[in-house]
C-alpha positions as CSV (number, residue, x, y, z in Angstrom):
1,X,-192.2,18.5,25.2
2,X,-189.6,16.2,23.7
3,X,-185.9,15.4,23.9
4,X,-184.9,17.1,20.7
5,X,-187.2,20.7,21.9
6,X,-184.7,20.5,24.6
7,X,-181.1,19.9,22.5
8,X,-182.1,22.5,20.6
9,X,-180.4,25.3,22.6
10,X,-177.6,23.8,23.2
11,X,-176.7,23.1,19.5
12,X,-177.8,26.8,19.0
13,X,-175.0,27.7,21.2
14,X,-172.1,25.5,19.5
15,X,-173.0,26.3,16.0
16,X,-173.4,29.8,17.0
17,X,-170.1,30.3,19.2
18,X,-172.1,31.9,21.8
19,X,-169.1,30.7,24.6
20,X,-166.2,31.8,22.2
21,X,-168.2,35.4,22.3
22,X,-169.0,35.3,25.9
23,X,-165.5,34.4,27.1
24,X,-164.0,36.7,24.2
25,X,-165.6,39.8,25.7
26,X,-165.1,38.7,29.4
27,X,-161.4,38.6,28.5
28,X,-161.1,42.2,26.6
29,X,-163.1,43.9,29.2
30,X,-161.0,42.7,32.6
31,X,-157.6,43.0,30.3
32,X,-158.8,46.7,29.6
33,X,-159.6,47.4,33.2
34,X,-156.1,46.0,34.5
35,X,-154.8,48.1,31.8
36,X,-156.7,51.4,32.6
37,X,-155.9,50.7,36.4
38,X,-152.0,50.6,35.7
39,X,-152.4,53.4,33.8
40,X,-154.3,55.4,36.4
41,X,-151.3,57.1,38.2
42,X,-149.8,58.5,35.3
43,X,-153.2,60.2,35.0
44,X,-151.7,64.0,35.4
45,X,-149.0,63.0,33.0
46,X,-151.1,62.1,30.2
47,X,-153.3,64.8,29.7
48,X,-151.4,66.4,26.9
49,X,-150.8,65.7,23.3
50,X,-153.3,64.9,20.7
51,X,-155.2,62.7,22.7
52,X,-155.4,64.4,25.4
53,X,-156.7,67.2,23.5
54,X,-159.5,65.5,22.4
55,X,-160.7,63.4,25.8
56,X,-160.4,66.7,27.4
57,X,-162.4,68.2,24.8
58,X,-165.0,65.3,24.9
59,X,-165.4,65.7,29.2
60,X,-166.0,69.1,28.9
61,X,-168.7,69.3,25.9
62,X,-170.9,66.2,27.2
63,X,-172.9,66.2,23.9
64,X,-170.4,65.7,21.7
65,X,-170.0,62.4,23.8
66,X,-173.1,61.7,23.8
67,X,-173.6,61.8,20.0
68,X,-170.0,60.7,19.4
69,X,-171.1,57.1,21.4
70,X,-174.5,57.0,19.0
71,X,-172.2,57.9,15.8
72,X,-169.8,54.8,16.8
73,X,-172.2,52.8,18.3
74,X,-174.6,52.2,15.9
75,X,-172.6,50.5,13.1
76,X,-171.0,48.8,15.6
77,X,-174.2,47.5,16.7
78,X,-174.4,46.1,13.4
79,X,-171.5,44.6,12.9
80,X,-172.0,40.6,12.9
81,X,-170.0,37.8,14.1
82,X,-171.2,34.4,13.7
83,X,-174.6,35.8,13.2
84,X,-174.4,37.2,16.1
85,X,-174.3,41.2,17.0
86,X,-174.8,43.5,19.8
87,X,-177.4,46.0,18.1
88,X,-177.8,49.8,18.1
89,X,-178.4,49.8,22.0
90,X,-175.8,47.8,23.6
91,X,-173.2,48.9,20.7
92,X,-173.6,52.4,21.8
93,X,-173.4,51.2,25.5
94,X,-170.3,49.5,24.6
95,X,-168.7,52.8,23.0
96,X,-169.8,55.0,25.6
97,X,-168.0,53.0,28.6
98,X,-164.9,52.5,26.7
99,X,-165.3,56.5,26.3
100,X,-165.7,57.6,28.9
101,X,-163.7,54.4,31.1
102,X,-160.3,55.6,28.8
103,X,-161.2,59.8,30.0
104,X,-161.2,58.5,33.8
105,X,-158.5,55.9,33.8
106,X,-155.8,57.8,31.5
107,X,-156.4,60.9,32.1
108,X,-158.3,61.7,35.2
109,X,-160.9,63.1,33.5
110,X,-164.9,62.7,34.5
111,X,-167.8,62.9,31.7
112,X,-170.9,64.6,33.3
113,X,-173.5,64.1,31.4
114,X,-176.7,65.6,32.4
115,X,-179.3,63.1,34.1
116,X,-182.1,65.4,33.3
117,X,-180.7,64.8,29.2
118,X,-181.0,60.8,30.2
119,X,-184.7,61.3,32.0
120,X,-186.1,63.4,29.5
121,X,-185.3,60.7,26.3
122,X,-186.0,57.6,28.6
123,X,-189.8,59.4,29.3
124,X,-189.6,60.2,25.8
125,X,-188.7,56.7,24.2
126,X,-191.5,54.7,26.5
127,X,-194.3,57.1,25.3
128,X,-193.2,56.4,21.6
129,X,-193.4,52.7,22.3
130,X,-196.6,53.3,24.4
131,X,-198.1,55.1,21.5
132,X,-196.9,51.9,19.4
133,X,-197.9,49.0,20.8
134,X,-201.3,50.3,22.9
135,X,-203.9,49.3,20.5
136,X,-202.8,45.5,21.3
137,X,-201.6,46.2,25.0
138,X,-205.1,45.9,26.3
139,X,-206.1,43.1,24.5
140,X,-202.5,41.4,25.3
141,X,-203.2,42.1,29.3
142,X,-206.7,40.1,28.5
143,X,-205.1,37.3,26.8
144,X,-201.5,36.6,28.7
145,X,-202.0,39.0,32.3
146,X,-201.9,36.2,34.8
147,X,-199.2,34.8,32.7
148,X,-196.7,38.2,32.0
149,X,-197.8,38.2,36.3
150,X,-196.3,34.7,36.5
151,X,-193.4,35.4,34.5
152,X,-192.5,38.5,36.9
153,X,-192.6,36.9,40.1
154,X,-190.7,34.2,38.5
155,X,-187.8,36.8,37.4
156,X,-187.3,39.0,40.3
157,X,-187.8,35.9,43.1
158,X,-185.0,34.0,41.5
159,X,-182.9,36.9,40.9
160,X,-183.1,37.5,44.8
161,X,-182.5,33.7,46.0
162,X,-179.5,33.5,43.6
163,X,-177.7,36.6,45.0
164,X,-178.6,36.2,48.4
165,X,-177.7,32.1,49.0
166,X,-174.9,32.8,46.3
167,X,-173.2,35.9,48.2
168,X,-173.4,33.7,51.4
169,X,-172.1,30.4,49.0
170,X,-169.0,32.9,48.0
171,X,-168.8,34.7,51.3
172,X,-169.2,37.9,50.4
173,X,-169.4,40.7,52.9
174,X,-172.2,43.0,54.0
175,X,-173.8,45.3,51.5
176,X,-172.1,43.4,48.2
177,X,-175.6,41.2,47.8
178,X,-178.3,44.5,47.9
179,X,-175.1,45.9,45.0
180,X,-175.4,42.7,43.0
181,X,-179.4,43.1,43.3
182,X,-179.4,46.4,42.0
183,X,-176.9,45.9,39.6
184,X,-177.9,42.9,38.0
185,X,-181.8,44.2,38.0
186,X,-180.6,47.3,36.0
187,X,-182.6,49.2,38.5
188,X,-180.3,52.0,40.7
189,X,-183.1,52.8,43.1
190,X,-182.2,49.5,44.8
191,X,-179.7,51.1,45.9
192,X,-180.9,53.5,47.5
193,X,-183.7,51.7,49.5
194,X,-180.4,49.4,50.5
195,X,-178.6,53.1,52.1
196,X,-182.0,53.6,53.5
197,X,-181.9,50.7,55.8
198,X,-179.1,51.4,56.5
199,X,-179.5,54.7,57.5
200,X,-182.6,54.0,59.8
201,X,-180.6,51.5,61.8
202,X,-182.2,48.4,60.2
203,X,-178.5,47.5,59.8
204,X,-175.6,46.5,62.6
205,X,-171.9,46.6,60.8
206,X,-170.7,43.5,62.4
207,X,-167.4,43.6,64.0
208,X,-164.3,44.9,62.1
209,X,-166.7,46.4,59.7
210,X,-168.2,49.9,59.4
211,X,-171.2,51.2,58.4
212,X,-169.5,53.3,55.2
213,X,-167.6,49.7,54.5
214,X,-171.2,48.4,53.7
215,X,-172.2,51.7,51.7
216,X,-169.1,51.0,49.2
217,X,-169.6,47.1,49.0
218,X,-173.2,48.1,47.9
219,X,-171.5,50.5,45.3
220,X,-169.3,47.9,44.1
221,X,-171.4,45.1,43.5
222,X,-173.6,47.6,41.7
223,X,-171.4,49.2,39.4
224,X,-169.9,46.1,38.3
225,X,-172.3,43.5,37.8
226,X,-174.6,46.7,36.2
227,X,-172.6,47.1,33.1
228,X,-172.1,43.5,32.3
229,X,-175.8,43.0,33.7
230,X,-176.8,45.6,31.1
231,X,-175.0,44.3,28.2
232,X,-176.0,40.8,28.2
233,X,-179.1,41.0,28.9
234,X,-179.6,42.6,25.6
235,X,-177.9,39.8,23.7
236,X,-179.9,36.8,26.2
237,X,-182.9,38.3,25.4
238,X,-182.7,39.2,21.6
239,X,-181.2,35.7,20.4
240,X,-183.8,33.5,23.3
241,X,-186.3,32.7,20.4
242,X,-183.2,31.8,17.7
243,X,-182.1,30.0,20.6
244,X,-184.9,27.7,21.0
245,X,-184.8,26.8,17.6
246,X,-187.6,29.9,16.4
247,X,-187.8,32.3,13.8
248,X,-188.1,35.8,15.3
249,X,-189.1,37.6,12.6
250,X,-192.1,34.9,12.4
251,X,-192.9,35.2,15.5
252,X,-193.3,38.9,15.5
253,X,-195.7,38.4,12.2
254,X,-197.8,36.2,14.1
255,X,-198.0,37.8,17.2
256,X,-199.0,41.0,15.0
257,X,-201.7,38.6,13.4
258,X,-203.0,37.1,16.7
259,X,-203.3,40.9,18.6
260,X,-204.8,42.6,15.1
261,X,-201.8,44.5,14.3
262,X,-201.8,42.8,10.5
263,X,-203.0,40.3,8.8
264,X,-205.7,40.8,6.0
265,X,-207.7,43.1,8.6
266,X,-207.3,47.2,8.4
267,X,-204.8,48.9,10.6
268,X,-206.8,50.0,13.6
269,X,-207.5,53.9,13.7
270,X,-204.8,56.2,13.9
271,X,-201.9,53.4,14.1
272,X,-199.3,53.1,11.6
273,X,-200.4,52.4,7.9
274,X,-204.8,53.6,8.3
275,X,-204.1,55.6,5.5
276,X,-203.1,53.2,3.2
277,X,-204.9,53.5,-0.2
278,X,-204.9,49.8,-1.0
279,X,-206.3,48.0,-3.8
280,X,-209.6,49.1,-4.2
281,X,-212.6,47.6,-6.6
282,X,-213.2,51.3,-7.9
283,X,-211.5,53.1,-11.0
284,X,-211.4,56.7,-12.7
285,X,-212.6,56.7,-16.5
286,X,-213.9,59.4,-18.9
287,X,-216.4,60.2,-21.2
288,X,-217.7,62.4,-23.7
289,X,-221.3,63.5,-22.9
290,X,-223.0,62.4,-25.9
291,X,-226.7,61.8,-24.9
292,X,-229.3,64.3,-24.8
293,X,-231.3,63.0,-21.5
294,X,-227.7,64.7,-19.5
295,X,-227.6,68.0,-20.9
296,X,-228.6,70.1,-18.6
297,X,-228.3,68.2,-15.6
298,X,-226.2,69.1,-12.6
299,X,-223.4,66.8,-10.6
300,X,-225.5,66.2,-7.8
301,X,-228.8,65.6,-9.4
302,X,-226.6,62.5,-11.5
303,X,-225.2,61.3,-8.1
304,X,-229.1,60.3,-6.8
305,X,-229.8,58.4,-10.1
306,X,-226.8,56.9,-10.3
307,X,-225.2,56.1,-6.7
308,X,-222.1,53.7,-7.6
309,X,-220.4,56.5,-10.2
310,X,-219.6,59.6,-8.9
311,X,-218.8,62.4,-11.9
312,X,-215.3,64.2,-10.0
313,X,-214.3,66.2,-13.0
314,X,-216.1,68.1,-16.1
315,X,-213.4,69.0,-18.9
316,X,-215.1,71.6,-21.2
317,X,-212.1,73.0,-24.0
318,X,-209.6,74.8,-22.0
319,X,-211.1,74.5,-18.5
320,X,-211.4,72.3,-15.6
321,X,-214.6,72.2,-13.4
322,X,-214.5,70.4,-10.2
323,X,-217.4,68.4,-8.9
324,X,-217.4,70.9,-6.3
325,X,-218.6,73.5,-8.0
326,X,-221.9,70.7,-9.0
327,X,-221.7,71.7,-12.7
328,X,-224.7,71.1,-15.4
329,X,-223.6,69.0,-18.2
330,X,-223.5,70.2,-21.7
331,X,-223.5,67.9,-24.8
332,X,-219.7,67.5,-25.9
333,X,-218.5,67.6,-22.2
334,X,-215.5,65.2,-21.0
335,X,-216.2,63.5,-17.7
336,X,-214.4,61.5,-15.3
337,X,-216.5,59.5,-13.1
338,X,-215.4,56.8,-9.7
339,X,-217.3,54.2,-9.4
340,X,-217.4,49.9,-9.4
341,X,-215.3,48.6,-12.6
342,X,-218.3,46.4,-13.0
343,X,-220.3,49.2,-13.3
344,X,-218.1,51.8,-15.5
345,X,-217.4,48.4,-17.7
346,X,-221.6,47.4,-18.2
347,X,-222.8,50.8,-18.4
348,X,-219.9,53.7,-19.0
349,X,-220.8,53.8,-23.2
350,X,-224.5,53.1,-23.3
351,X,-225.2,55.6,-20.7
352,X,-222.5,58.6,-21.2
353,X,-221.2,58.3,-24.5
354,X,-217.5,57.0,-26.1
355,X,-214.7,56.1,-23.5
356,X,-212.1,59.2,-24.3
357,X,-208.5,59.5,-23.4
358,X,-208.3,62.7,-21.2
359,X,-206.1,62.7,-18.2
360,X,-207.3,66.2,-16.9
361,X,-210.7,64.2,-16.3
362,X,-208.8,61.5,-14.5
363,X,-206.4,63.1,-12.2
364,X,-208.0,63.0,-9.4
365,X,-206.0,62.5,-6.1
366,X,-207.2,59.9,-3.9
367,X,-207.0,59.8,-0.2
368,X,-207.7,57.8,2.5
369,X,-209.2,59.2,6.3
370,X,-211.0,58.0,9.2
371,X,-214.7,59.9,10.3
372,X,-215.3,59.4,14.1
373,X,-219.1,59.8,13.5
374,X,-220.9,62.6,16.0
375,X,-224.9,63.1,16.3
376,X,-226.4,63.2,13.1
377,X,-229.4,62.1,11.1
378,X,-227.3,59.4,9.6
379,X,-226.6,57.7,12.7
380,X,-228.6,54.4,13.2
381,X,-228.5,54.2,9.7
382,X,-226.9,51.7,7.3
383,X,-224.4,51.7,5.3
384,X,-226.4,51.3,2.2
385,X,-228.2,54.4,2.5
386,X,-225.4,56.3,3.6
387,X,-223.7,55.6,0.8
388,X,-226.8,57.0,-1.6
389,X,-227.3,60.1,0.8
390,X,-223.7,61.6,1.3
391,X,-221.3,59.4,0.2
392,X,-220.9,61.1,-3.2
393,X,-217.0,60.0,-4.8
394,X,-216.2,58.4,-1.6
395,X,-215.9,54.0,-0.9
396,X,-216.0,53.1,2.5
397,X,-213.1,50.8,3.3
398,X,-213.6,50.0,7.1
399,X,-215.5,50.2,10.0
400,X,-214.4,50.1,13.5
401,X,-216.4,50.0,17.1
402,X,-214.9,50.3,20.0
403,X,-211.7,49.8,18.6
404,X,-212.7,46.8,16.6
405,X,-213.3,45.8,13.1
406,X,-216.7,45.3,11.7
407,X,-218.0,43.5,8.4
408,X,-218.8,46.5,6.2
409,X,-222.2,45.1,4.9
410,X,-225.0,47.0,3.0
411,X,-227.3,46.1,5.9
412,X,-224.6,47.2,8.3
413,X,-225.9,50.0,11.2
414,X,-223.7,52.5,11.9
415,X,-224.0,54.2,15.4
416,X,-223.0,57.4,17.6
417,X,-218.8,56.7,17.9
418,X,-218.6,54.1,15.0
419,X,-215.4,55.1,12.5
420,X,-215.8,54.7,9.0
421,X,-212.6,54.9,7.0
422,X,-213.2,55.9,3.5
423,X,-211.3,56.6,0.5
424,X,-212.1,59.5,-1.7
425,X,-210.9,62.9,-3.1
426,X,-210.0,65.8,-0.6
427,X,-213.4,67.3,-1.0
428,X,-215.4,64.3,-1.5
429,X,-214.1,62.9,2.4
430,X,-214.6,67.0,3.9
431,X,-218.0,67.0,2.6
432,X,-219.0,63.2,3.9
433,X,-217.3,64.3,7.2
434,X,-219.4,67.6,7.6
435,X,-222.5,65.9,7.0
436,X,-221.7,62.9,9.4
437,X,-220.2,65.9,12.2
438,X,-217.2,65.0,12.5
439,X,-214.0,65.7,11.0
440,X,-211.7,63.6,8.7
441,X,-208.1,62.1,10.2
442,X,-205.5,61.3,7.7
443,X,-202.1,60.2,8.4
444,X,-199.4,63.2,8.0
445,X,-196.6,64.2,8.8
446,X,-198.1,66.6,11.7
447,X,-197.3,65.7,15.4
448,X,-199.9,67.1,18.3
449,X,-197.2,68.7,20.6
450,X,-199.9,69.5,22.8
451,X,-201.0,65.5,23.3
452,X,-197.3,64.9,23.5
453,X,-196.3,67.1,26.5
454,X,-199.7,66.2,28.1
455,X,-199.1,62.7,28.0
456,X,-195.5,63.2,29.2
457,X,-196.6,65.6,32.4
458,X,-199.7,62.8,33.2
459,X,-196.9,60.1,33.2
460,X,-194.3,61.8,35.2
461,X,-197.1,63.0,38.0
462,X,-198.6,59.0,38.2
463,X,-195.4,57.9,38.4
464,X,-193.3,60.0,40.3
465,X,-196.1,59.8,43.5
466,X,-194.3,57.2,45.7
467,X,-196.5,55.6,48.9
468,X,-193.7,54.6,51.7
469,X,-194.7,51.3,53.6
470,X,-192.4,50.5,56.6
471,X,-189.5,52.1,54.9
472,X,-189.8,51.1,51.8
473,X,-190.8,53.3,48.9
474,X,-193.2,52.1,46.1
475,X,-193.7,53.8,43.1
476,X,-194.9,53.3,39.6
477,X,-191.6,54.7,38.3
478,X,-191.4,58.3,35.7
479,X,-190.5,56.0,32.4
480,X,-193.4,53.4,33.0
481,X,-195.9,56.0,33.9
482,X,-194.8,57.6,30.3
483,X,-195.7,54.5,29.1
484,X,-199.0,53.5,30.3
485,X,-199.9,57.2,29.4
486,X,-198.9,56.5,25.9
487,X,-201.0,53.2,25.7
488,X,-203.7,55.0,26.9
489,X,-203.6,57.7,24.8
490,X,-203.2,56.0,21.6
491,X,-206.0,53.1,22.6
492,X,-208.5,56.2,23.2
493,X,-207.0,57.1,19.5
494,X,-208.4,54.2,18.3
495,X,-211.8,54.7,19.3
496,X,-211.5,58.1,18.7
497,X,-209.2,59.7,16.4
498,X,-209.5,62.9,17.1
499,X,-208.2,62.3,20.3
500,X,-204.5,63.2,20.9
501,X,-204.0,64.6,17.4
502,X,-202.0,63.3,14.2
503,X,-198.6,61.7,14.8
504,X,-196.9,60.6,12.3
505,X,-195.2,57.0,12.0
506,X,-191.4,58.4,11.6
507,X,-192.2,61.3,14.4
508,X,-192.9,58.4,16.9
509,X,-190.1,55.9,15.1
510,X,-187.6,59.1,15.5
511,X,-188.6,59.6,19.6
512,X,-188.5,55.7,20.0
513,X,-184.5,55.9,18.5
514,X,-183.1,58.7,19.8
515,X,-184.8,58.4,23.4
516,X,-183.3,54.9,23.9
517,X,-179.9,56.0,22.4
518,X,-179.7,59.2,24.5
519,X,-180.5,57.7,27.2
520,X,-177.9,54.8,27.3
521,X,-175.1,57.2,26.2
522,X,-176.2,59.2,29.8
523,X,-176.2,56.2,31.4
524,X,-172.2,54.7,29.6
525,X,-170.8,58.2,31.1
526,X,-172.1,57.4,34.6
527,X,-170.9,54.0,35.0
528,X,-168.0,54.0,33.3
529,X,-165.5,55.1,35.8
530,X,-167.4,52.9,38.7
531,X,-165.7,49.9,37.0
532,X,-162.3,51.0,37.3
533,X,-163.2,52.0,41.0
534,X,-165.1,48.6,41.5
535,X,-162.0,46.7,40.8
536,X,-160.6,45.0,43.8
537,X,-158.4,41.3,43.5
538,X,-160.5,38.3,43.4
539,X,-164.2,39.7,44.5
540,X,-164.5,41.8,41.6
541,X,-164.3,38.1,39.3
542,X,-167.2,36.8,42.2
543,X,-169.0,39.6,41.7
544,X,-169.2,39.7,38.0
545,X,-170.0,35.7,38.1
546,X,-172.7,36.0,40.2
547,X,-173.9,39.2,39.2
548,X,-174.4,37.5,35.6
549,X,-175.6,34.8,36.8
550,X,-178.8,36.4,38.8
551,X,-179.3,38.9,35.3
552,X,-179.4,35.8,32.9
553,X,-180.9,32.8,34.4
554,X,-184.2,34.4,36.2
555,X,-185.6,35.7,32.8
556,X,-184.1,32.6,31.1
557,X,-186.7,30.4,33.4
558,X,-189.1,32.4,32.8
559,X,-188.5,31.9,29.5
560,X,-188.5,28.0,29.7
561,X,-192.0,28.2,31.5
562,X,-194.0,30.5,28.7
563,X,-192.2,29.0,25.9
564,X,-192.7,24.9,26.7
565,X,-195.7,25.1,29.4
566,X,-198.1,28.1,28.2
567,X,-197.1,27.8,25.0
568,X,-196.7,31.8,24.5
569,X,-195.9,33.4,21.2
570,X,-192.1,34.3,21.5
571,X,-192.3,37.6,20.3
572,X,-194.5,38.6,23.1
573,X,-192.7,36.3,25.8
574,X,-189.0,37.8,25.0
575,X,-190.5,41.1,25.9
576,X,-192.5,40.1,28.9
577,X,-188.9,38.5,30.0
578,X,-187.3,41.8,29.1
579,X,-189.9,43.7,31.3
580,X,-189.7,40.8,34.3
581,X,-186.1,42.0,34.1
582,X,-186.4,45.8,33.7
583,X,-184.7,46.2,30.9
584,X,-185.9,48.3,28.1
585,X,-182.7,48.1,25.7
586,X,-183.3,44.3,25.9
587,X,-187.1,44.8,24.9
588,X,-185.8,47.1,21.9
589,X,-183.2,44.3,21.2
590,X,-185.7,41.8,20.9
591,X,-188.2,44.3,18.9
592,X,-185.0,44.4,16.2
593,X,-184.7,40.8,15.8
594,X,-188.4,40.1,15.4
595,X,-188.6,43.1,13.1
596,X,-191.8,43.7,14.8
597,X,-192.9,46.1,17.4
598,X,-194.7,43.4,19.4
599,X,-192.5,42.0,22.2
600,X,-193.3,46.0,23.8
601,X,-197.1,44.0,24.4
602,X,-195.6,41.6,26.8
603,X,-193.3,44.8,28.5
604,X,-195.4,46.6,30.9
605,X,-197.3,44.1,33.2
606,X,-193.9,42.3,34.5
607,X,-192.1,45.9,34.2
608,X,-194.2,47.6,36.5
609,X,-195.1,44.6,39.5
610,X,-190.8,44.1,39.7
611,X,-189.9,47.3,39.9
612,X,-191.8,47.5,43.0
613,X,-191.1,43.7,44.3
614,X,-187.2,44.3,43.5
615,X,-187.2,47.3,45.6
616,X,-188.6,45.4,48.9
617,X,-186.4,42.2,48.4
618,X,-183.6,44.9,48.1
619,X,-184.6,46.1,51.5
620,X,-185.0,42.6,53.0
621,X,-181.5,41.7,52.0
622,X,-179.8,43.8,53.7
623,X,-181.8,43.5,56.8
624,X,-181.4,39.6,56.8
625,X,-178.2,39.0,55.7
């Protein structure tokens, strides 16, 4: 590491007016909650007029809120100053808080949006993304697990020293530092594993305190350092490679190079883009039969003798005979025939007859599918001969074992499970598939709604079943269990396609958008009047300082540590800081700016060993403070 590696973020920050933004929004949102608590007793007042009308209107249908805060919040999220600018996630964030902060403040009025509505799209976003990125999670956890471990411990053990020695630096009462935790974790339960020591007695009030005293401070230093928690840990941890002086969107590319998502290589089975067609060395020519020696003989019978053309079509005057149908040729006949270029070039003329320009013998639609291959006498084969004995029209593109890419050599042996992807015309691919038994996978715009709510139920059971060890409750948590079901599912996709059905790119794109959005929209209407309720003189300006402190600077040195001494890509490491910090908006924030789905590799491991370890240092704070 040098001296100029380590300038580099700080003239990010100057030429990039990160402080003017920083202090800019700090300013508008304590100015806006002075403002909303002045105007807070002329609540009853106020709840006429146009205005009125509306916010009323708004609290009592919670889905026009909710879609209201996505409608505004996405161009917002767009909108870029200094090259700098919040995204979809924390725009809509943004909107719904000032939504539903203005309803509460002006005029009295709460926003109840449903938390099954915010449950339901969080489980339903982490499957998407689990369905995304699982082809590469496994081989990421082989590559980078003892580091996305590190980075973990490294996140939630700073976050806890920093609020704990810092609420005792700033002399904050009992119950603010388990608030802060929770808050500036992004993780509620905290909370409630903070009420539950307090409930069992593991907690004394000292004097001139009570016991509910503690309950609110723990409310208050939650619902304040939450929001601003939740905010800017989206920004940290989508500008942290621009920061360091790296290119995000060539970091994703590369990361999607190192795990096999791109590259030169085929997309794995049944991920995004295994259908496409591709350049491929074969072409579509016809002829006019014009030697005697193929009069007479049939589609299939020409197919033996001559293995790299394939006749598809047989245009005699008015009608069209598919190769299907294994016509015999008759002098005068218009063929098209697939094969090599090479081969159509040499031999097309002196074999068939004159090249002819028919398009009914060339329009032949080409597609491309996967064959998971089952029991057959062409297992154990190679390629080479299966190519003579049923793969009439078809060229084999690919082929995948246990989830990895073979060279597809003549001499190549193909066994029981192997996936061949080939290219070919509808019936061409179902009649290779039939004789290999197995079916052919294409990519459509078909979802398998029975995989889907499978998936979903598994998730929800694994991680709903909580294991309590001397108070304290661990448990995988509902939206991470989603997840890991989804990488599992779509790794077992890979080495089987049939498994879990079709699902289309944009199906899984759409339930990775709208989950997210839905979800922070539930989440803007819950917390939004906390603030105005959290805001008490000079500890509410402590509690915000620290509580940003403890959300920014754990990930921040976890950063430091994968970036300069394991020298991860910074694609993955952004989102294995994202996941150290339990924060799946940031994740999606840093997916945007890398333009790559890959930071979602580094998510889980850190997500899932912190949102146990933040729930027994939550516990131990209020017991030894």
């Amino acid at each position: 590491m040098n001296i100029g590696q380590i300038g580099r973020p700080f003239t990010w920050v100057r030429s990039k007016g990160w402080v003017q933004l920083f202090t800019l929004l700090c300013v508008t949102f304590f100015s806006h909650l002075a403002l909303a608590e002045s105007l807070e007793s002329q609540a009853a007042q106020d709840a006429s007029g146009v205005f009125g009308f509306l916010f009323s209107y708004i609290a009592h249908n919670p889905f026009v809120f909710l879609f209201l805060s996505i409608a505004i919040g996405y161009p917002l999220g767009k909108v870029t100053i200094k090259g700098i600018n919040l995204g979809s996630t924390a725009g809509t964030l943004v909107v719904g808080v000032a939504i539903a902060l203005t309803a509460f403040s002006v005029y009295g009025l709460h926003i109840n949006a449903p938390g099954l509505v915010s449950d339901i799209f969080l489980m339903m976003f982490m499957y998407a993304i689990g369905m995304k990125v699982g082809p590469q999670f496994f081989s990421g956890l082989a590559r980078g697990g003892l580091d996305f471990v590190v980075i973990g411990l490294i996140v939630v053990f700073s976050n806890f020293l920093i609020v704990f020695f810092g609420s005792k630096l700033l002399d904050l009462a009992p119950g603010y530092a388990a608030g802060i935790i929770s808050g500036s974790y992004t993780v509620t339960a905290v909370m409630g594993v903070a009420q539950s020591a307090i409930d069992s007695g593991a907690v004394k009030a000292p004097a001139g305190m009570t016991l509910d005293q503690i309950s609110a401070n723990i409310a208050a230093g939650y619902a304040i350092s939450y929001i601003l928690s939740s905010v800017f840990i989206i920004l940290l941890i989508k500008y942290l490679p621009a920061m360091f002086g790296v290119d995000p969107v060539k970091a994703g590319k590369d990361a999607e190079a190192e795990f096999g998502a791109g590259g030169d290589t085929e997309a794995l089975p049944s991920t995004n883009g295994f259908s496409n067609l591709g350049v491929l060395p074969l072409d579509i020519r016809a002829y006019r039969v014009d030697h005697q020696e193929l009069v007479g003989q049939n589609v299939e019978t020409l197919f033996h003798r001559y293995p790299h053309a394939a006749i598809l079509k047989v245009v005699r005057g008015d009608e069209v005979i598919d190769s299907a149908d294994n016509p015999q040729l008759q002098l005068g006949d218009i063929i098209g025939i697939r094969g090599d270029y090479h081969v159509l070039i040499e031999g097309g003329e002196s074999t068939v007859g004159v090249e002819v320009d028919e398009p009914r013998a060339r329009n032949v639609d080409i597609e491309v599918a996967d064959i998971h291959l089952g029991k057959s006498a062409y297992t154990g084969k190679t390629i080479e001969d299966i190519s003579k004995e049923v793969g009439f029209g078809i060229y084999m593109k690919a082929l995948f074992r246990q989830g990895h890419q073979l060279p597809i050599l003549p001499q190549t042996v193909v066994e029981v499970g192997d996936v061949i992807r080939v290219a070919g015309s509808d019936w061409c691919v179902q009649q290779t598939a039939k004789k290999l038994n197995s079916n052919p996978i294409v990519e459509s715009t078909l979802t398998e709604t029975f995989y889907l709510a499978l998936s979903l139920l598994i998730g929800y059971v694994c991680g709903h079943l909580s294991v309590t060890l001397g108070g304290i409750p661990f448990a995988l948590g509902t939206s991470a269990g989603c997840m890991l079901t989804g990488i599992v599912f779509s790794f077992l996709r890979t080495r089987n396609p049939a498994f879990g059905g079709p699902m289309s790119e944009g199906a899984r794109s759409f339930l990775q958008d709208i989950g997210l959005s839905l979800f922070v929209a539930v989440l803007a209407a819950t917390v939004g009047p906390k603030i105005l309720a959290s805001f008490q003189g000079i500890v509410v300006i402590k509690i915000a300082g620290l509580g940003l402190v403890a959300a920014l600077l754990p990930p921040l040195l976890a950063w430091i540590y994968g970036f300069y001494f394991r020298k991860m890509n910074p694609a993955i490491l952004a989102g294995a800081c994202a996941g150290g910090r339990n924060s799946t908006p940031a994740m999606k924030g840093a997916q945007d700016e890398c333009q790559s789905d890959m930071p979602a590799v580094g998510y889980p491991v850190p997500y899932a060993l912190t949102s146990m370890i933040v729930l027994v240092l939550g516990y131990l704070t209020m017991v030894l403070y």
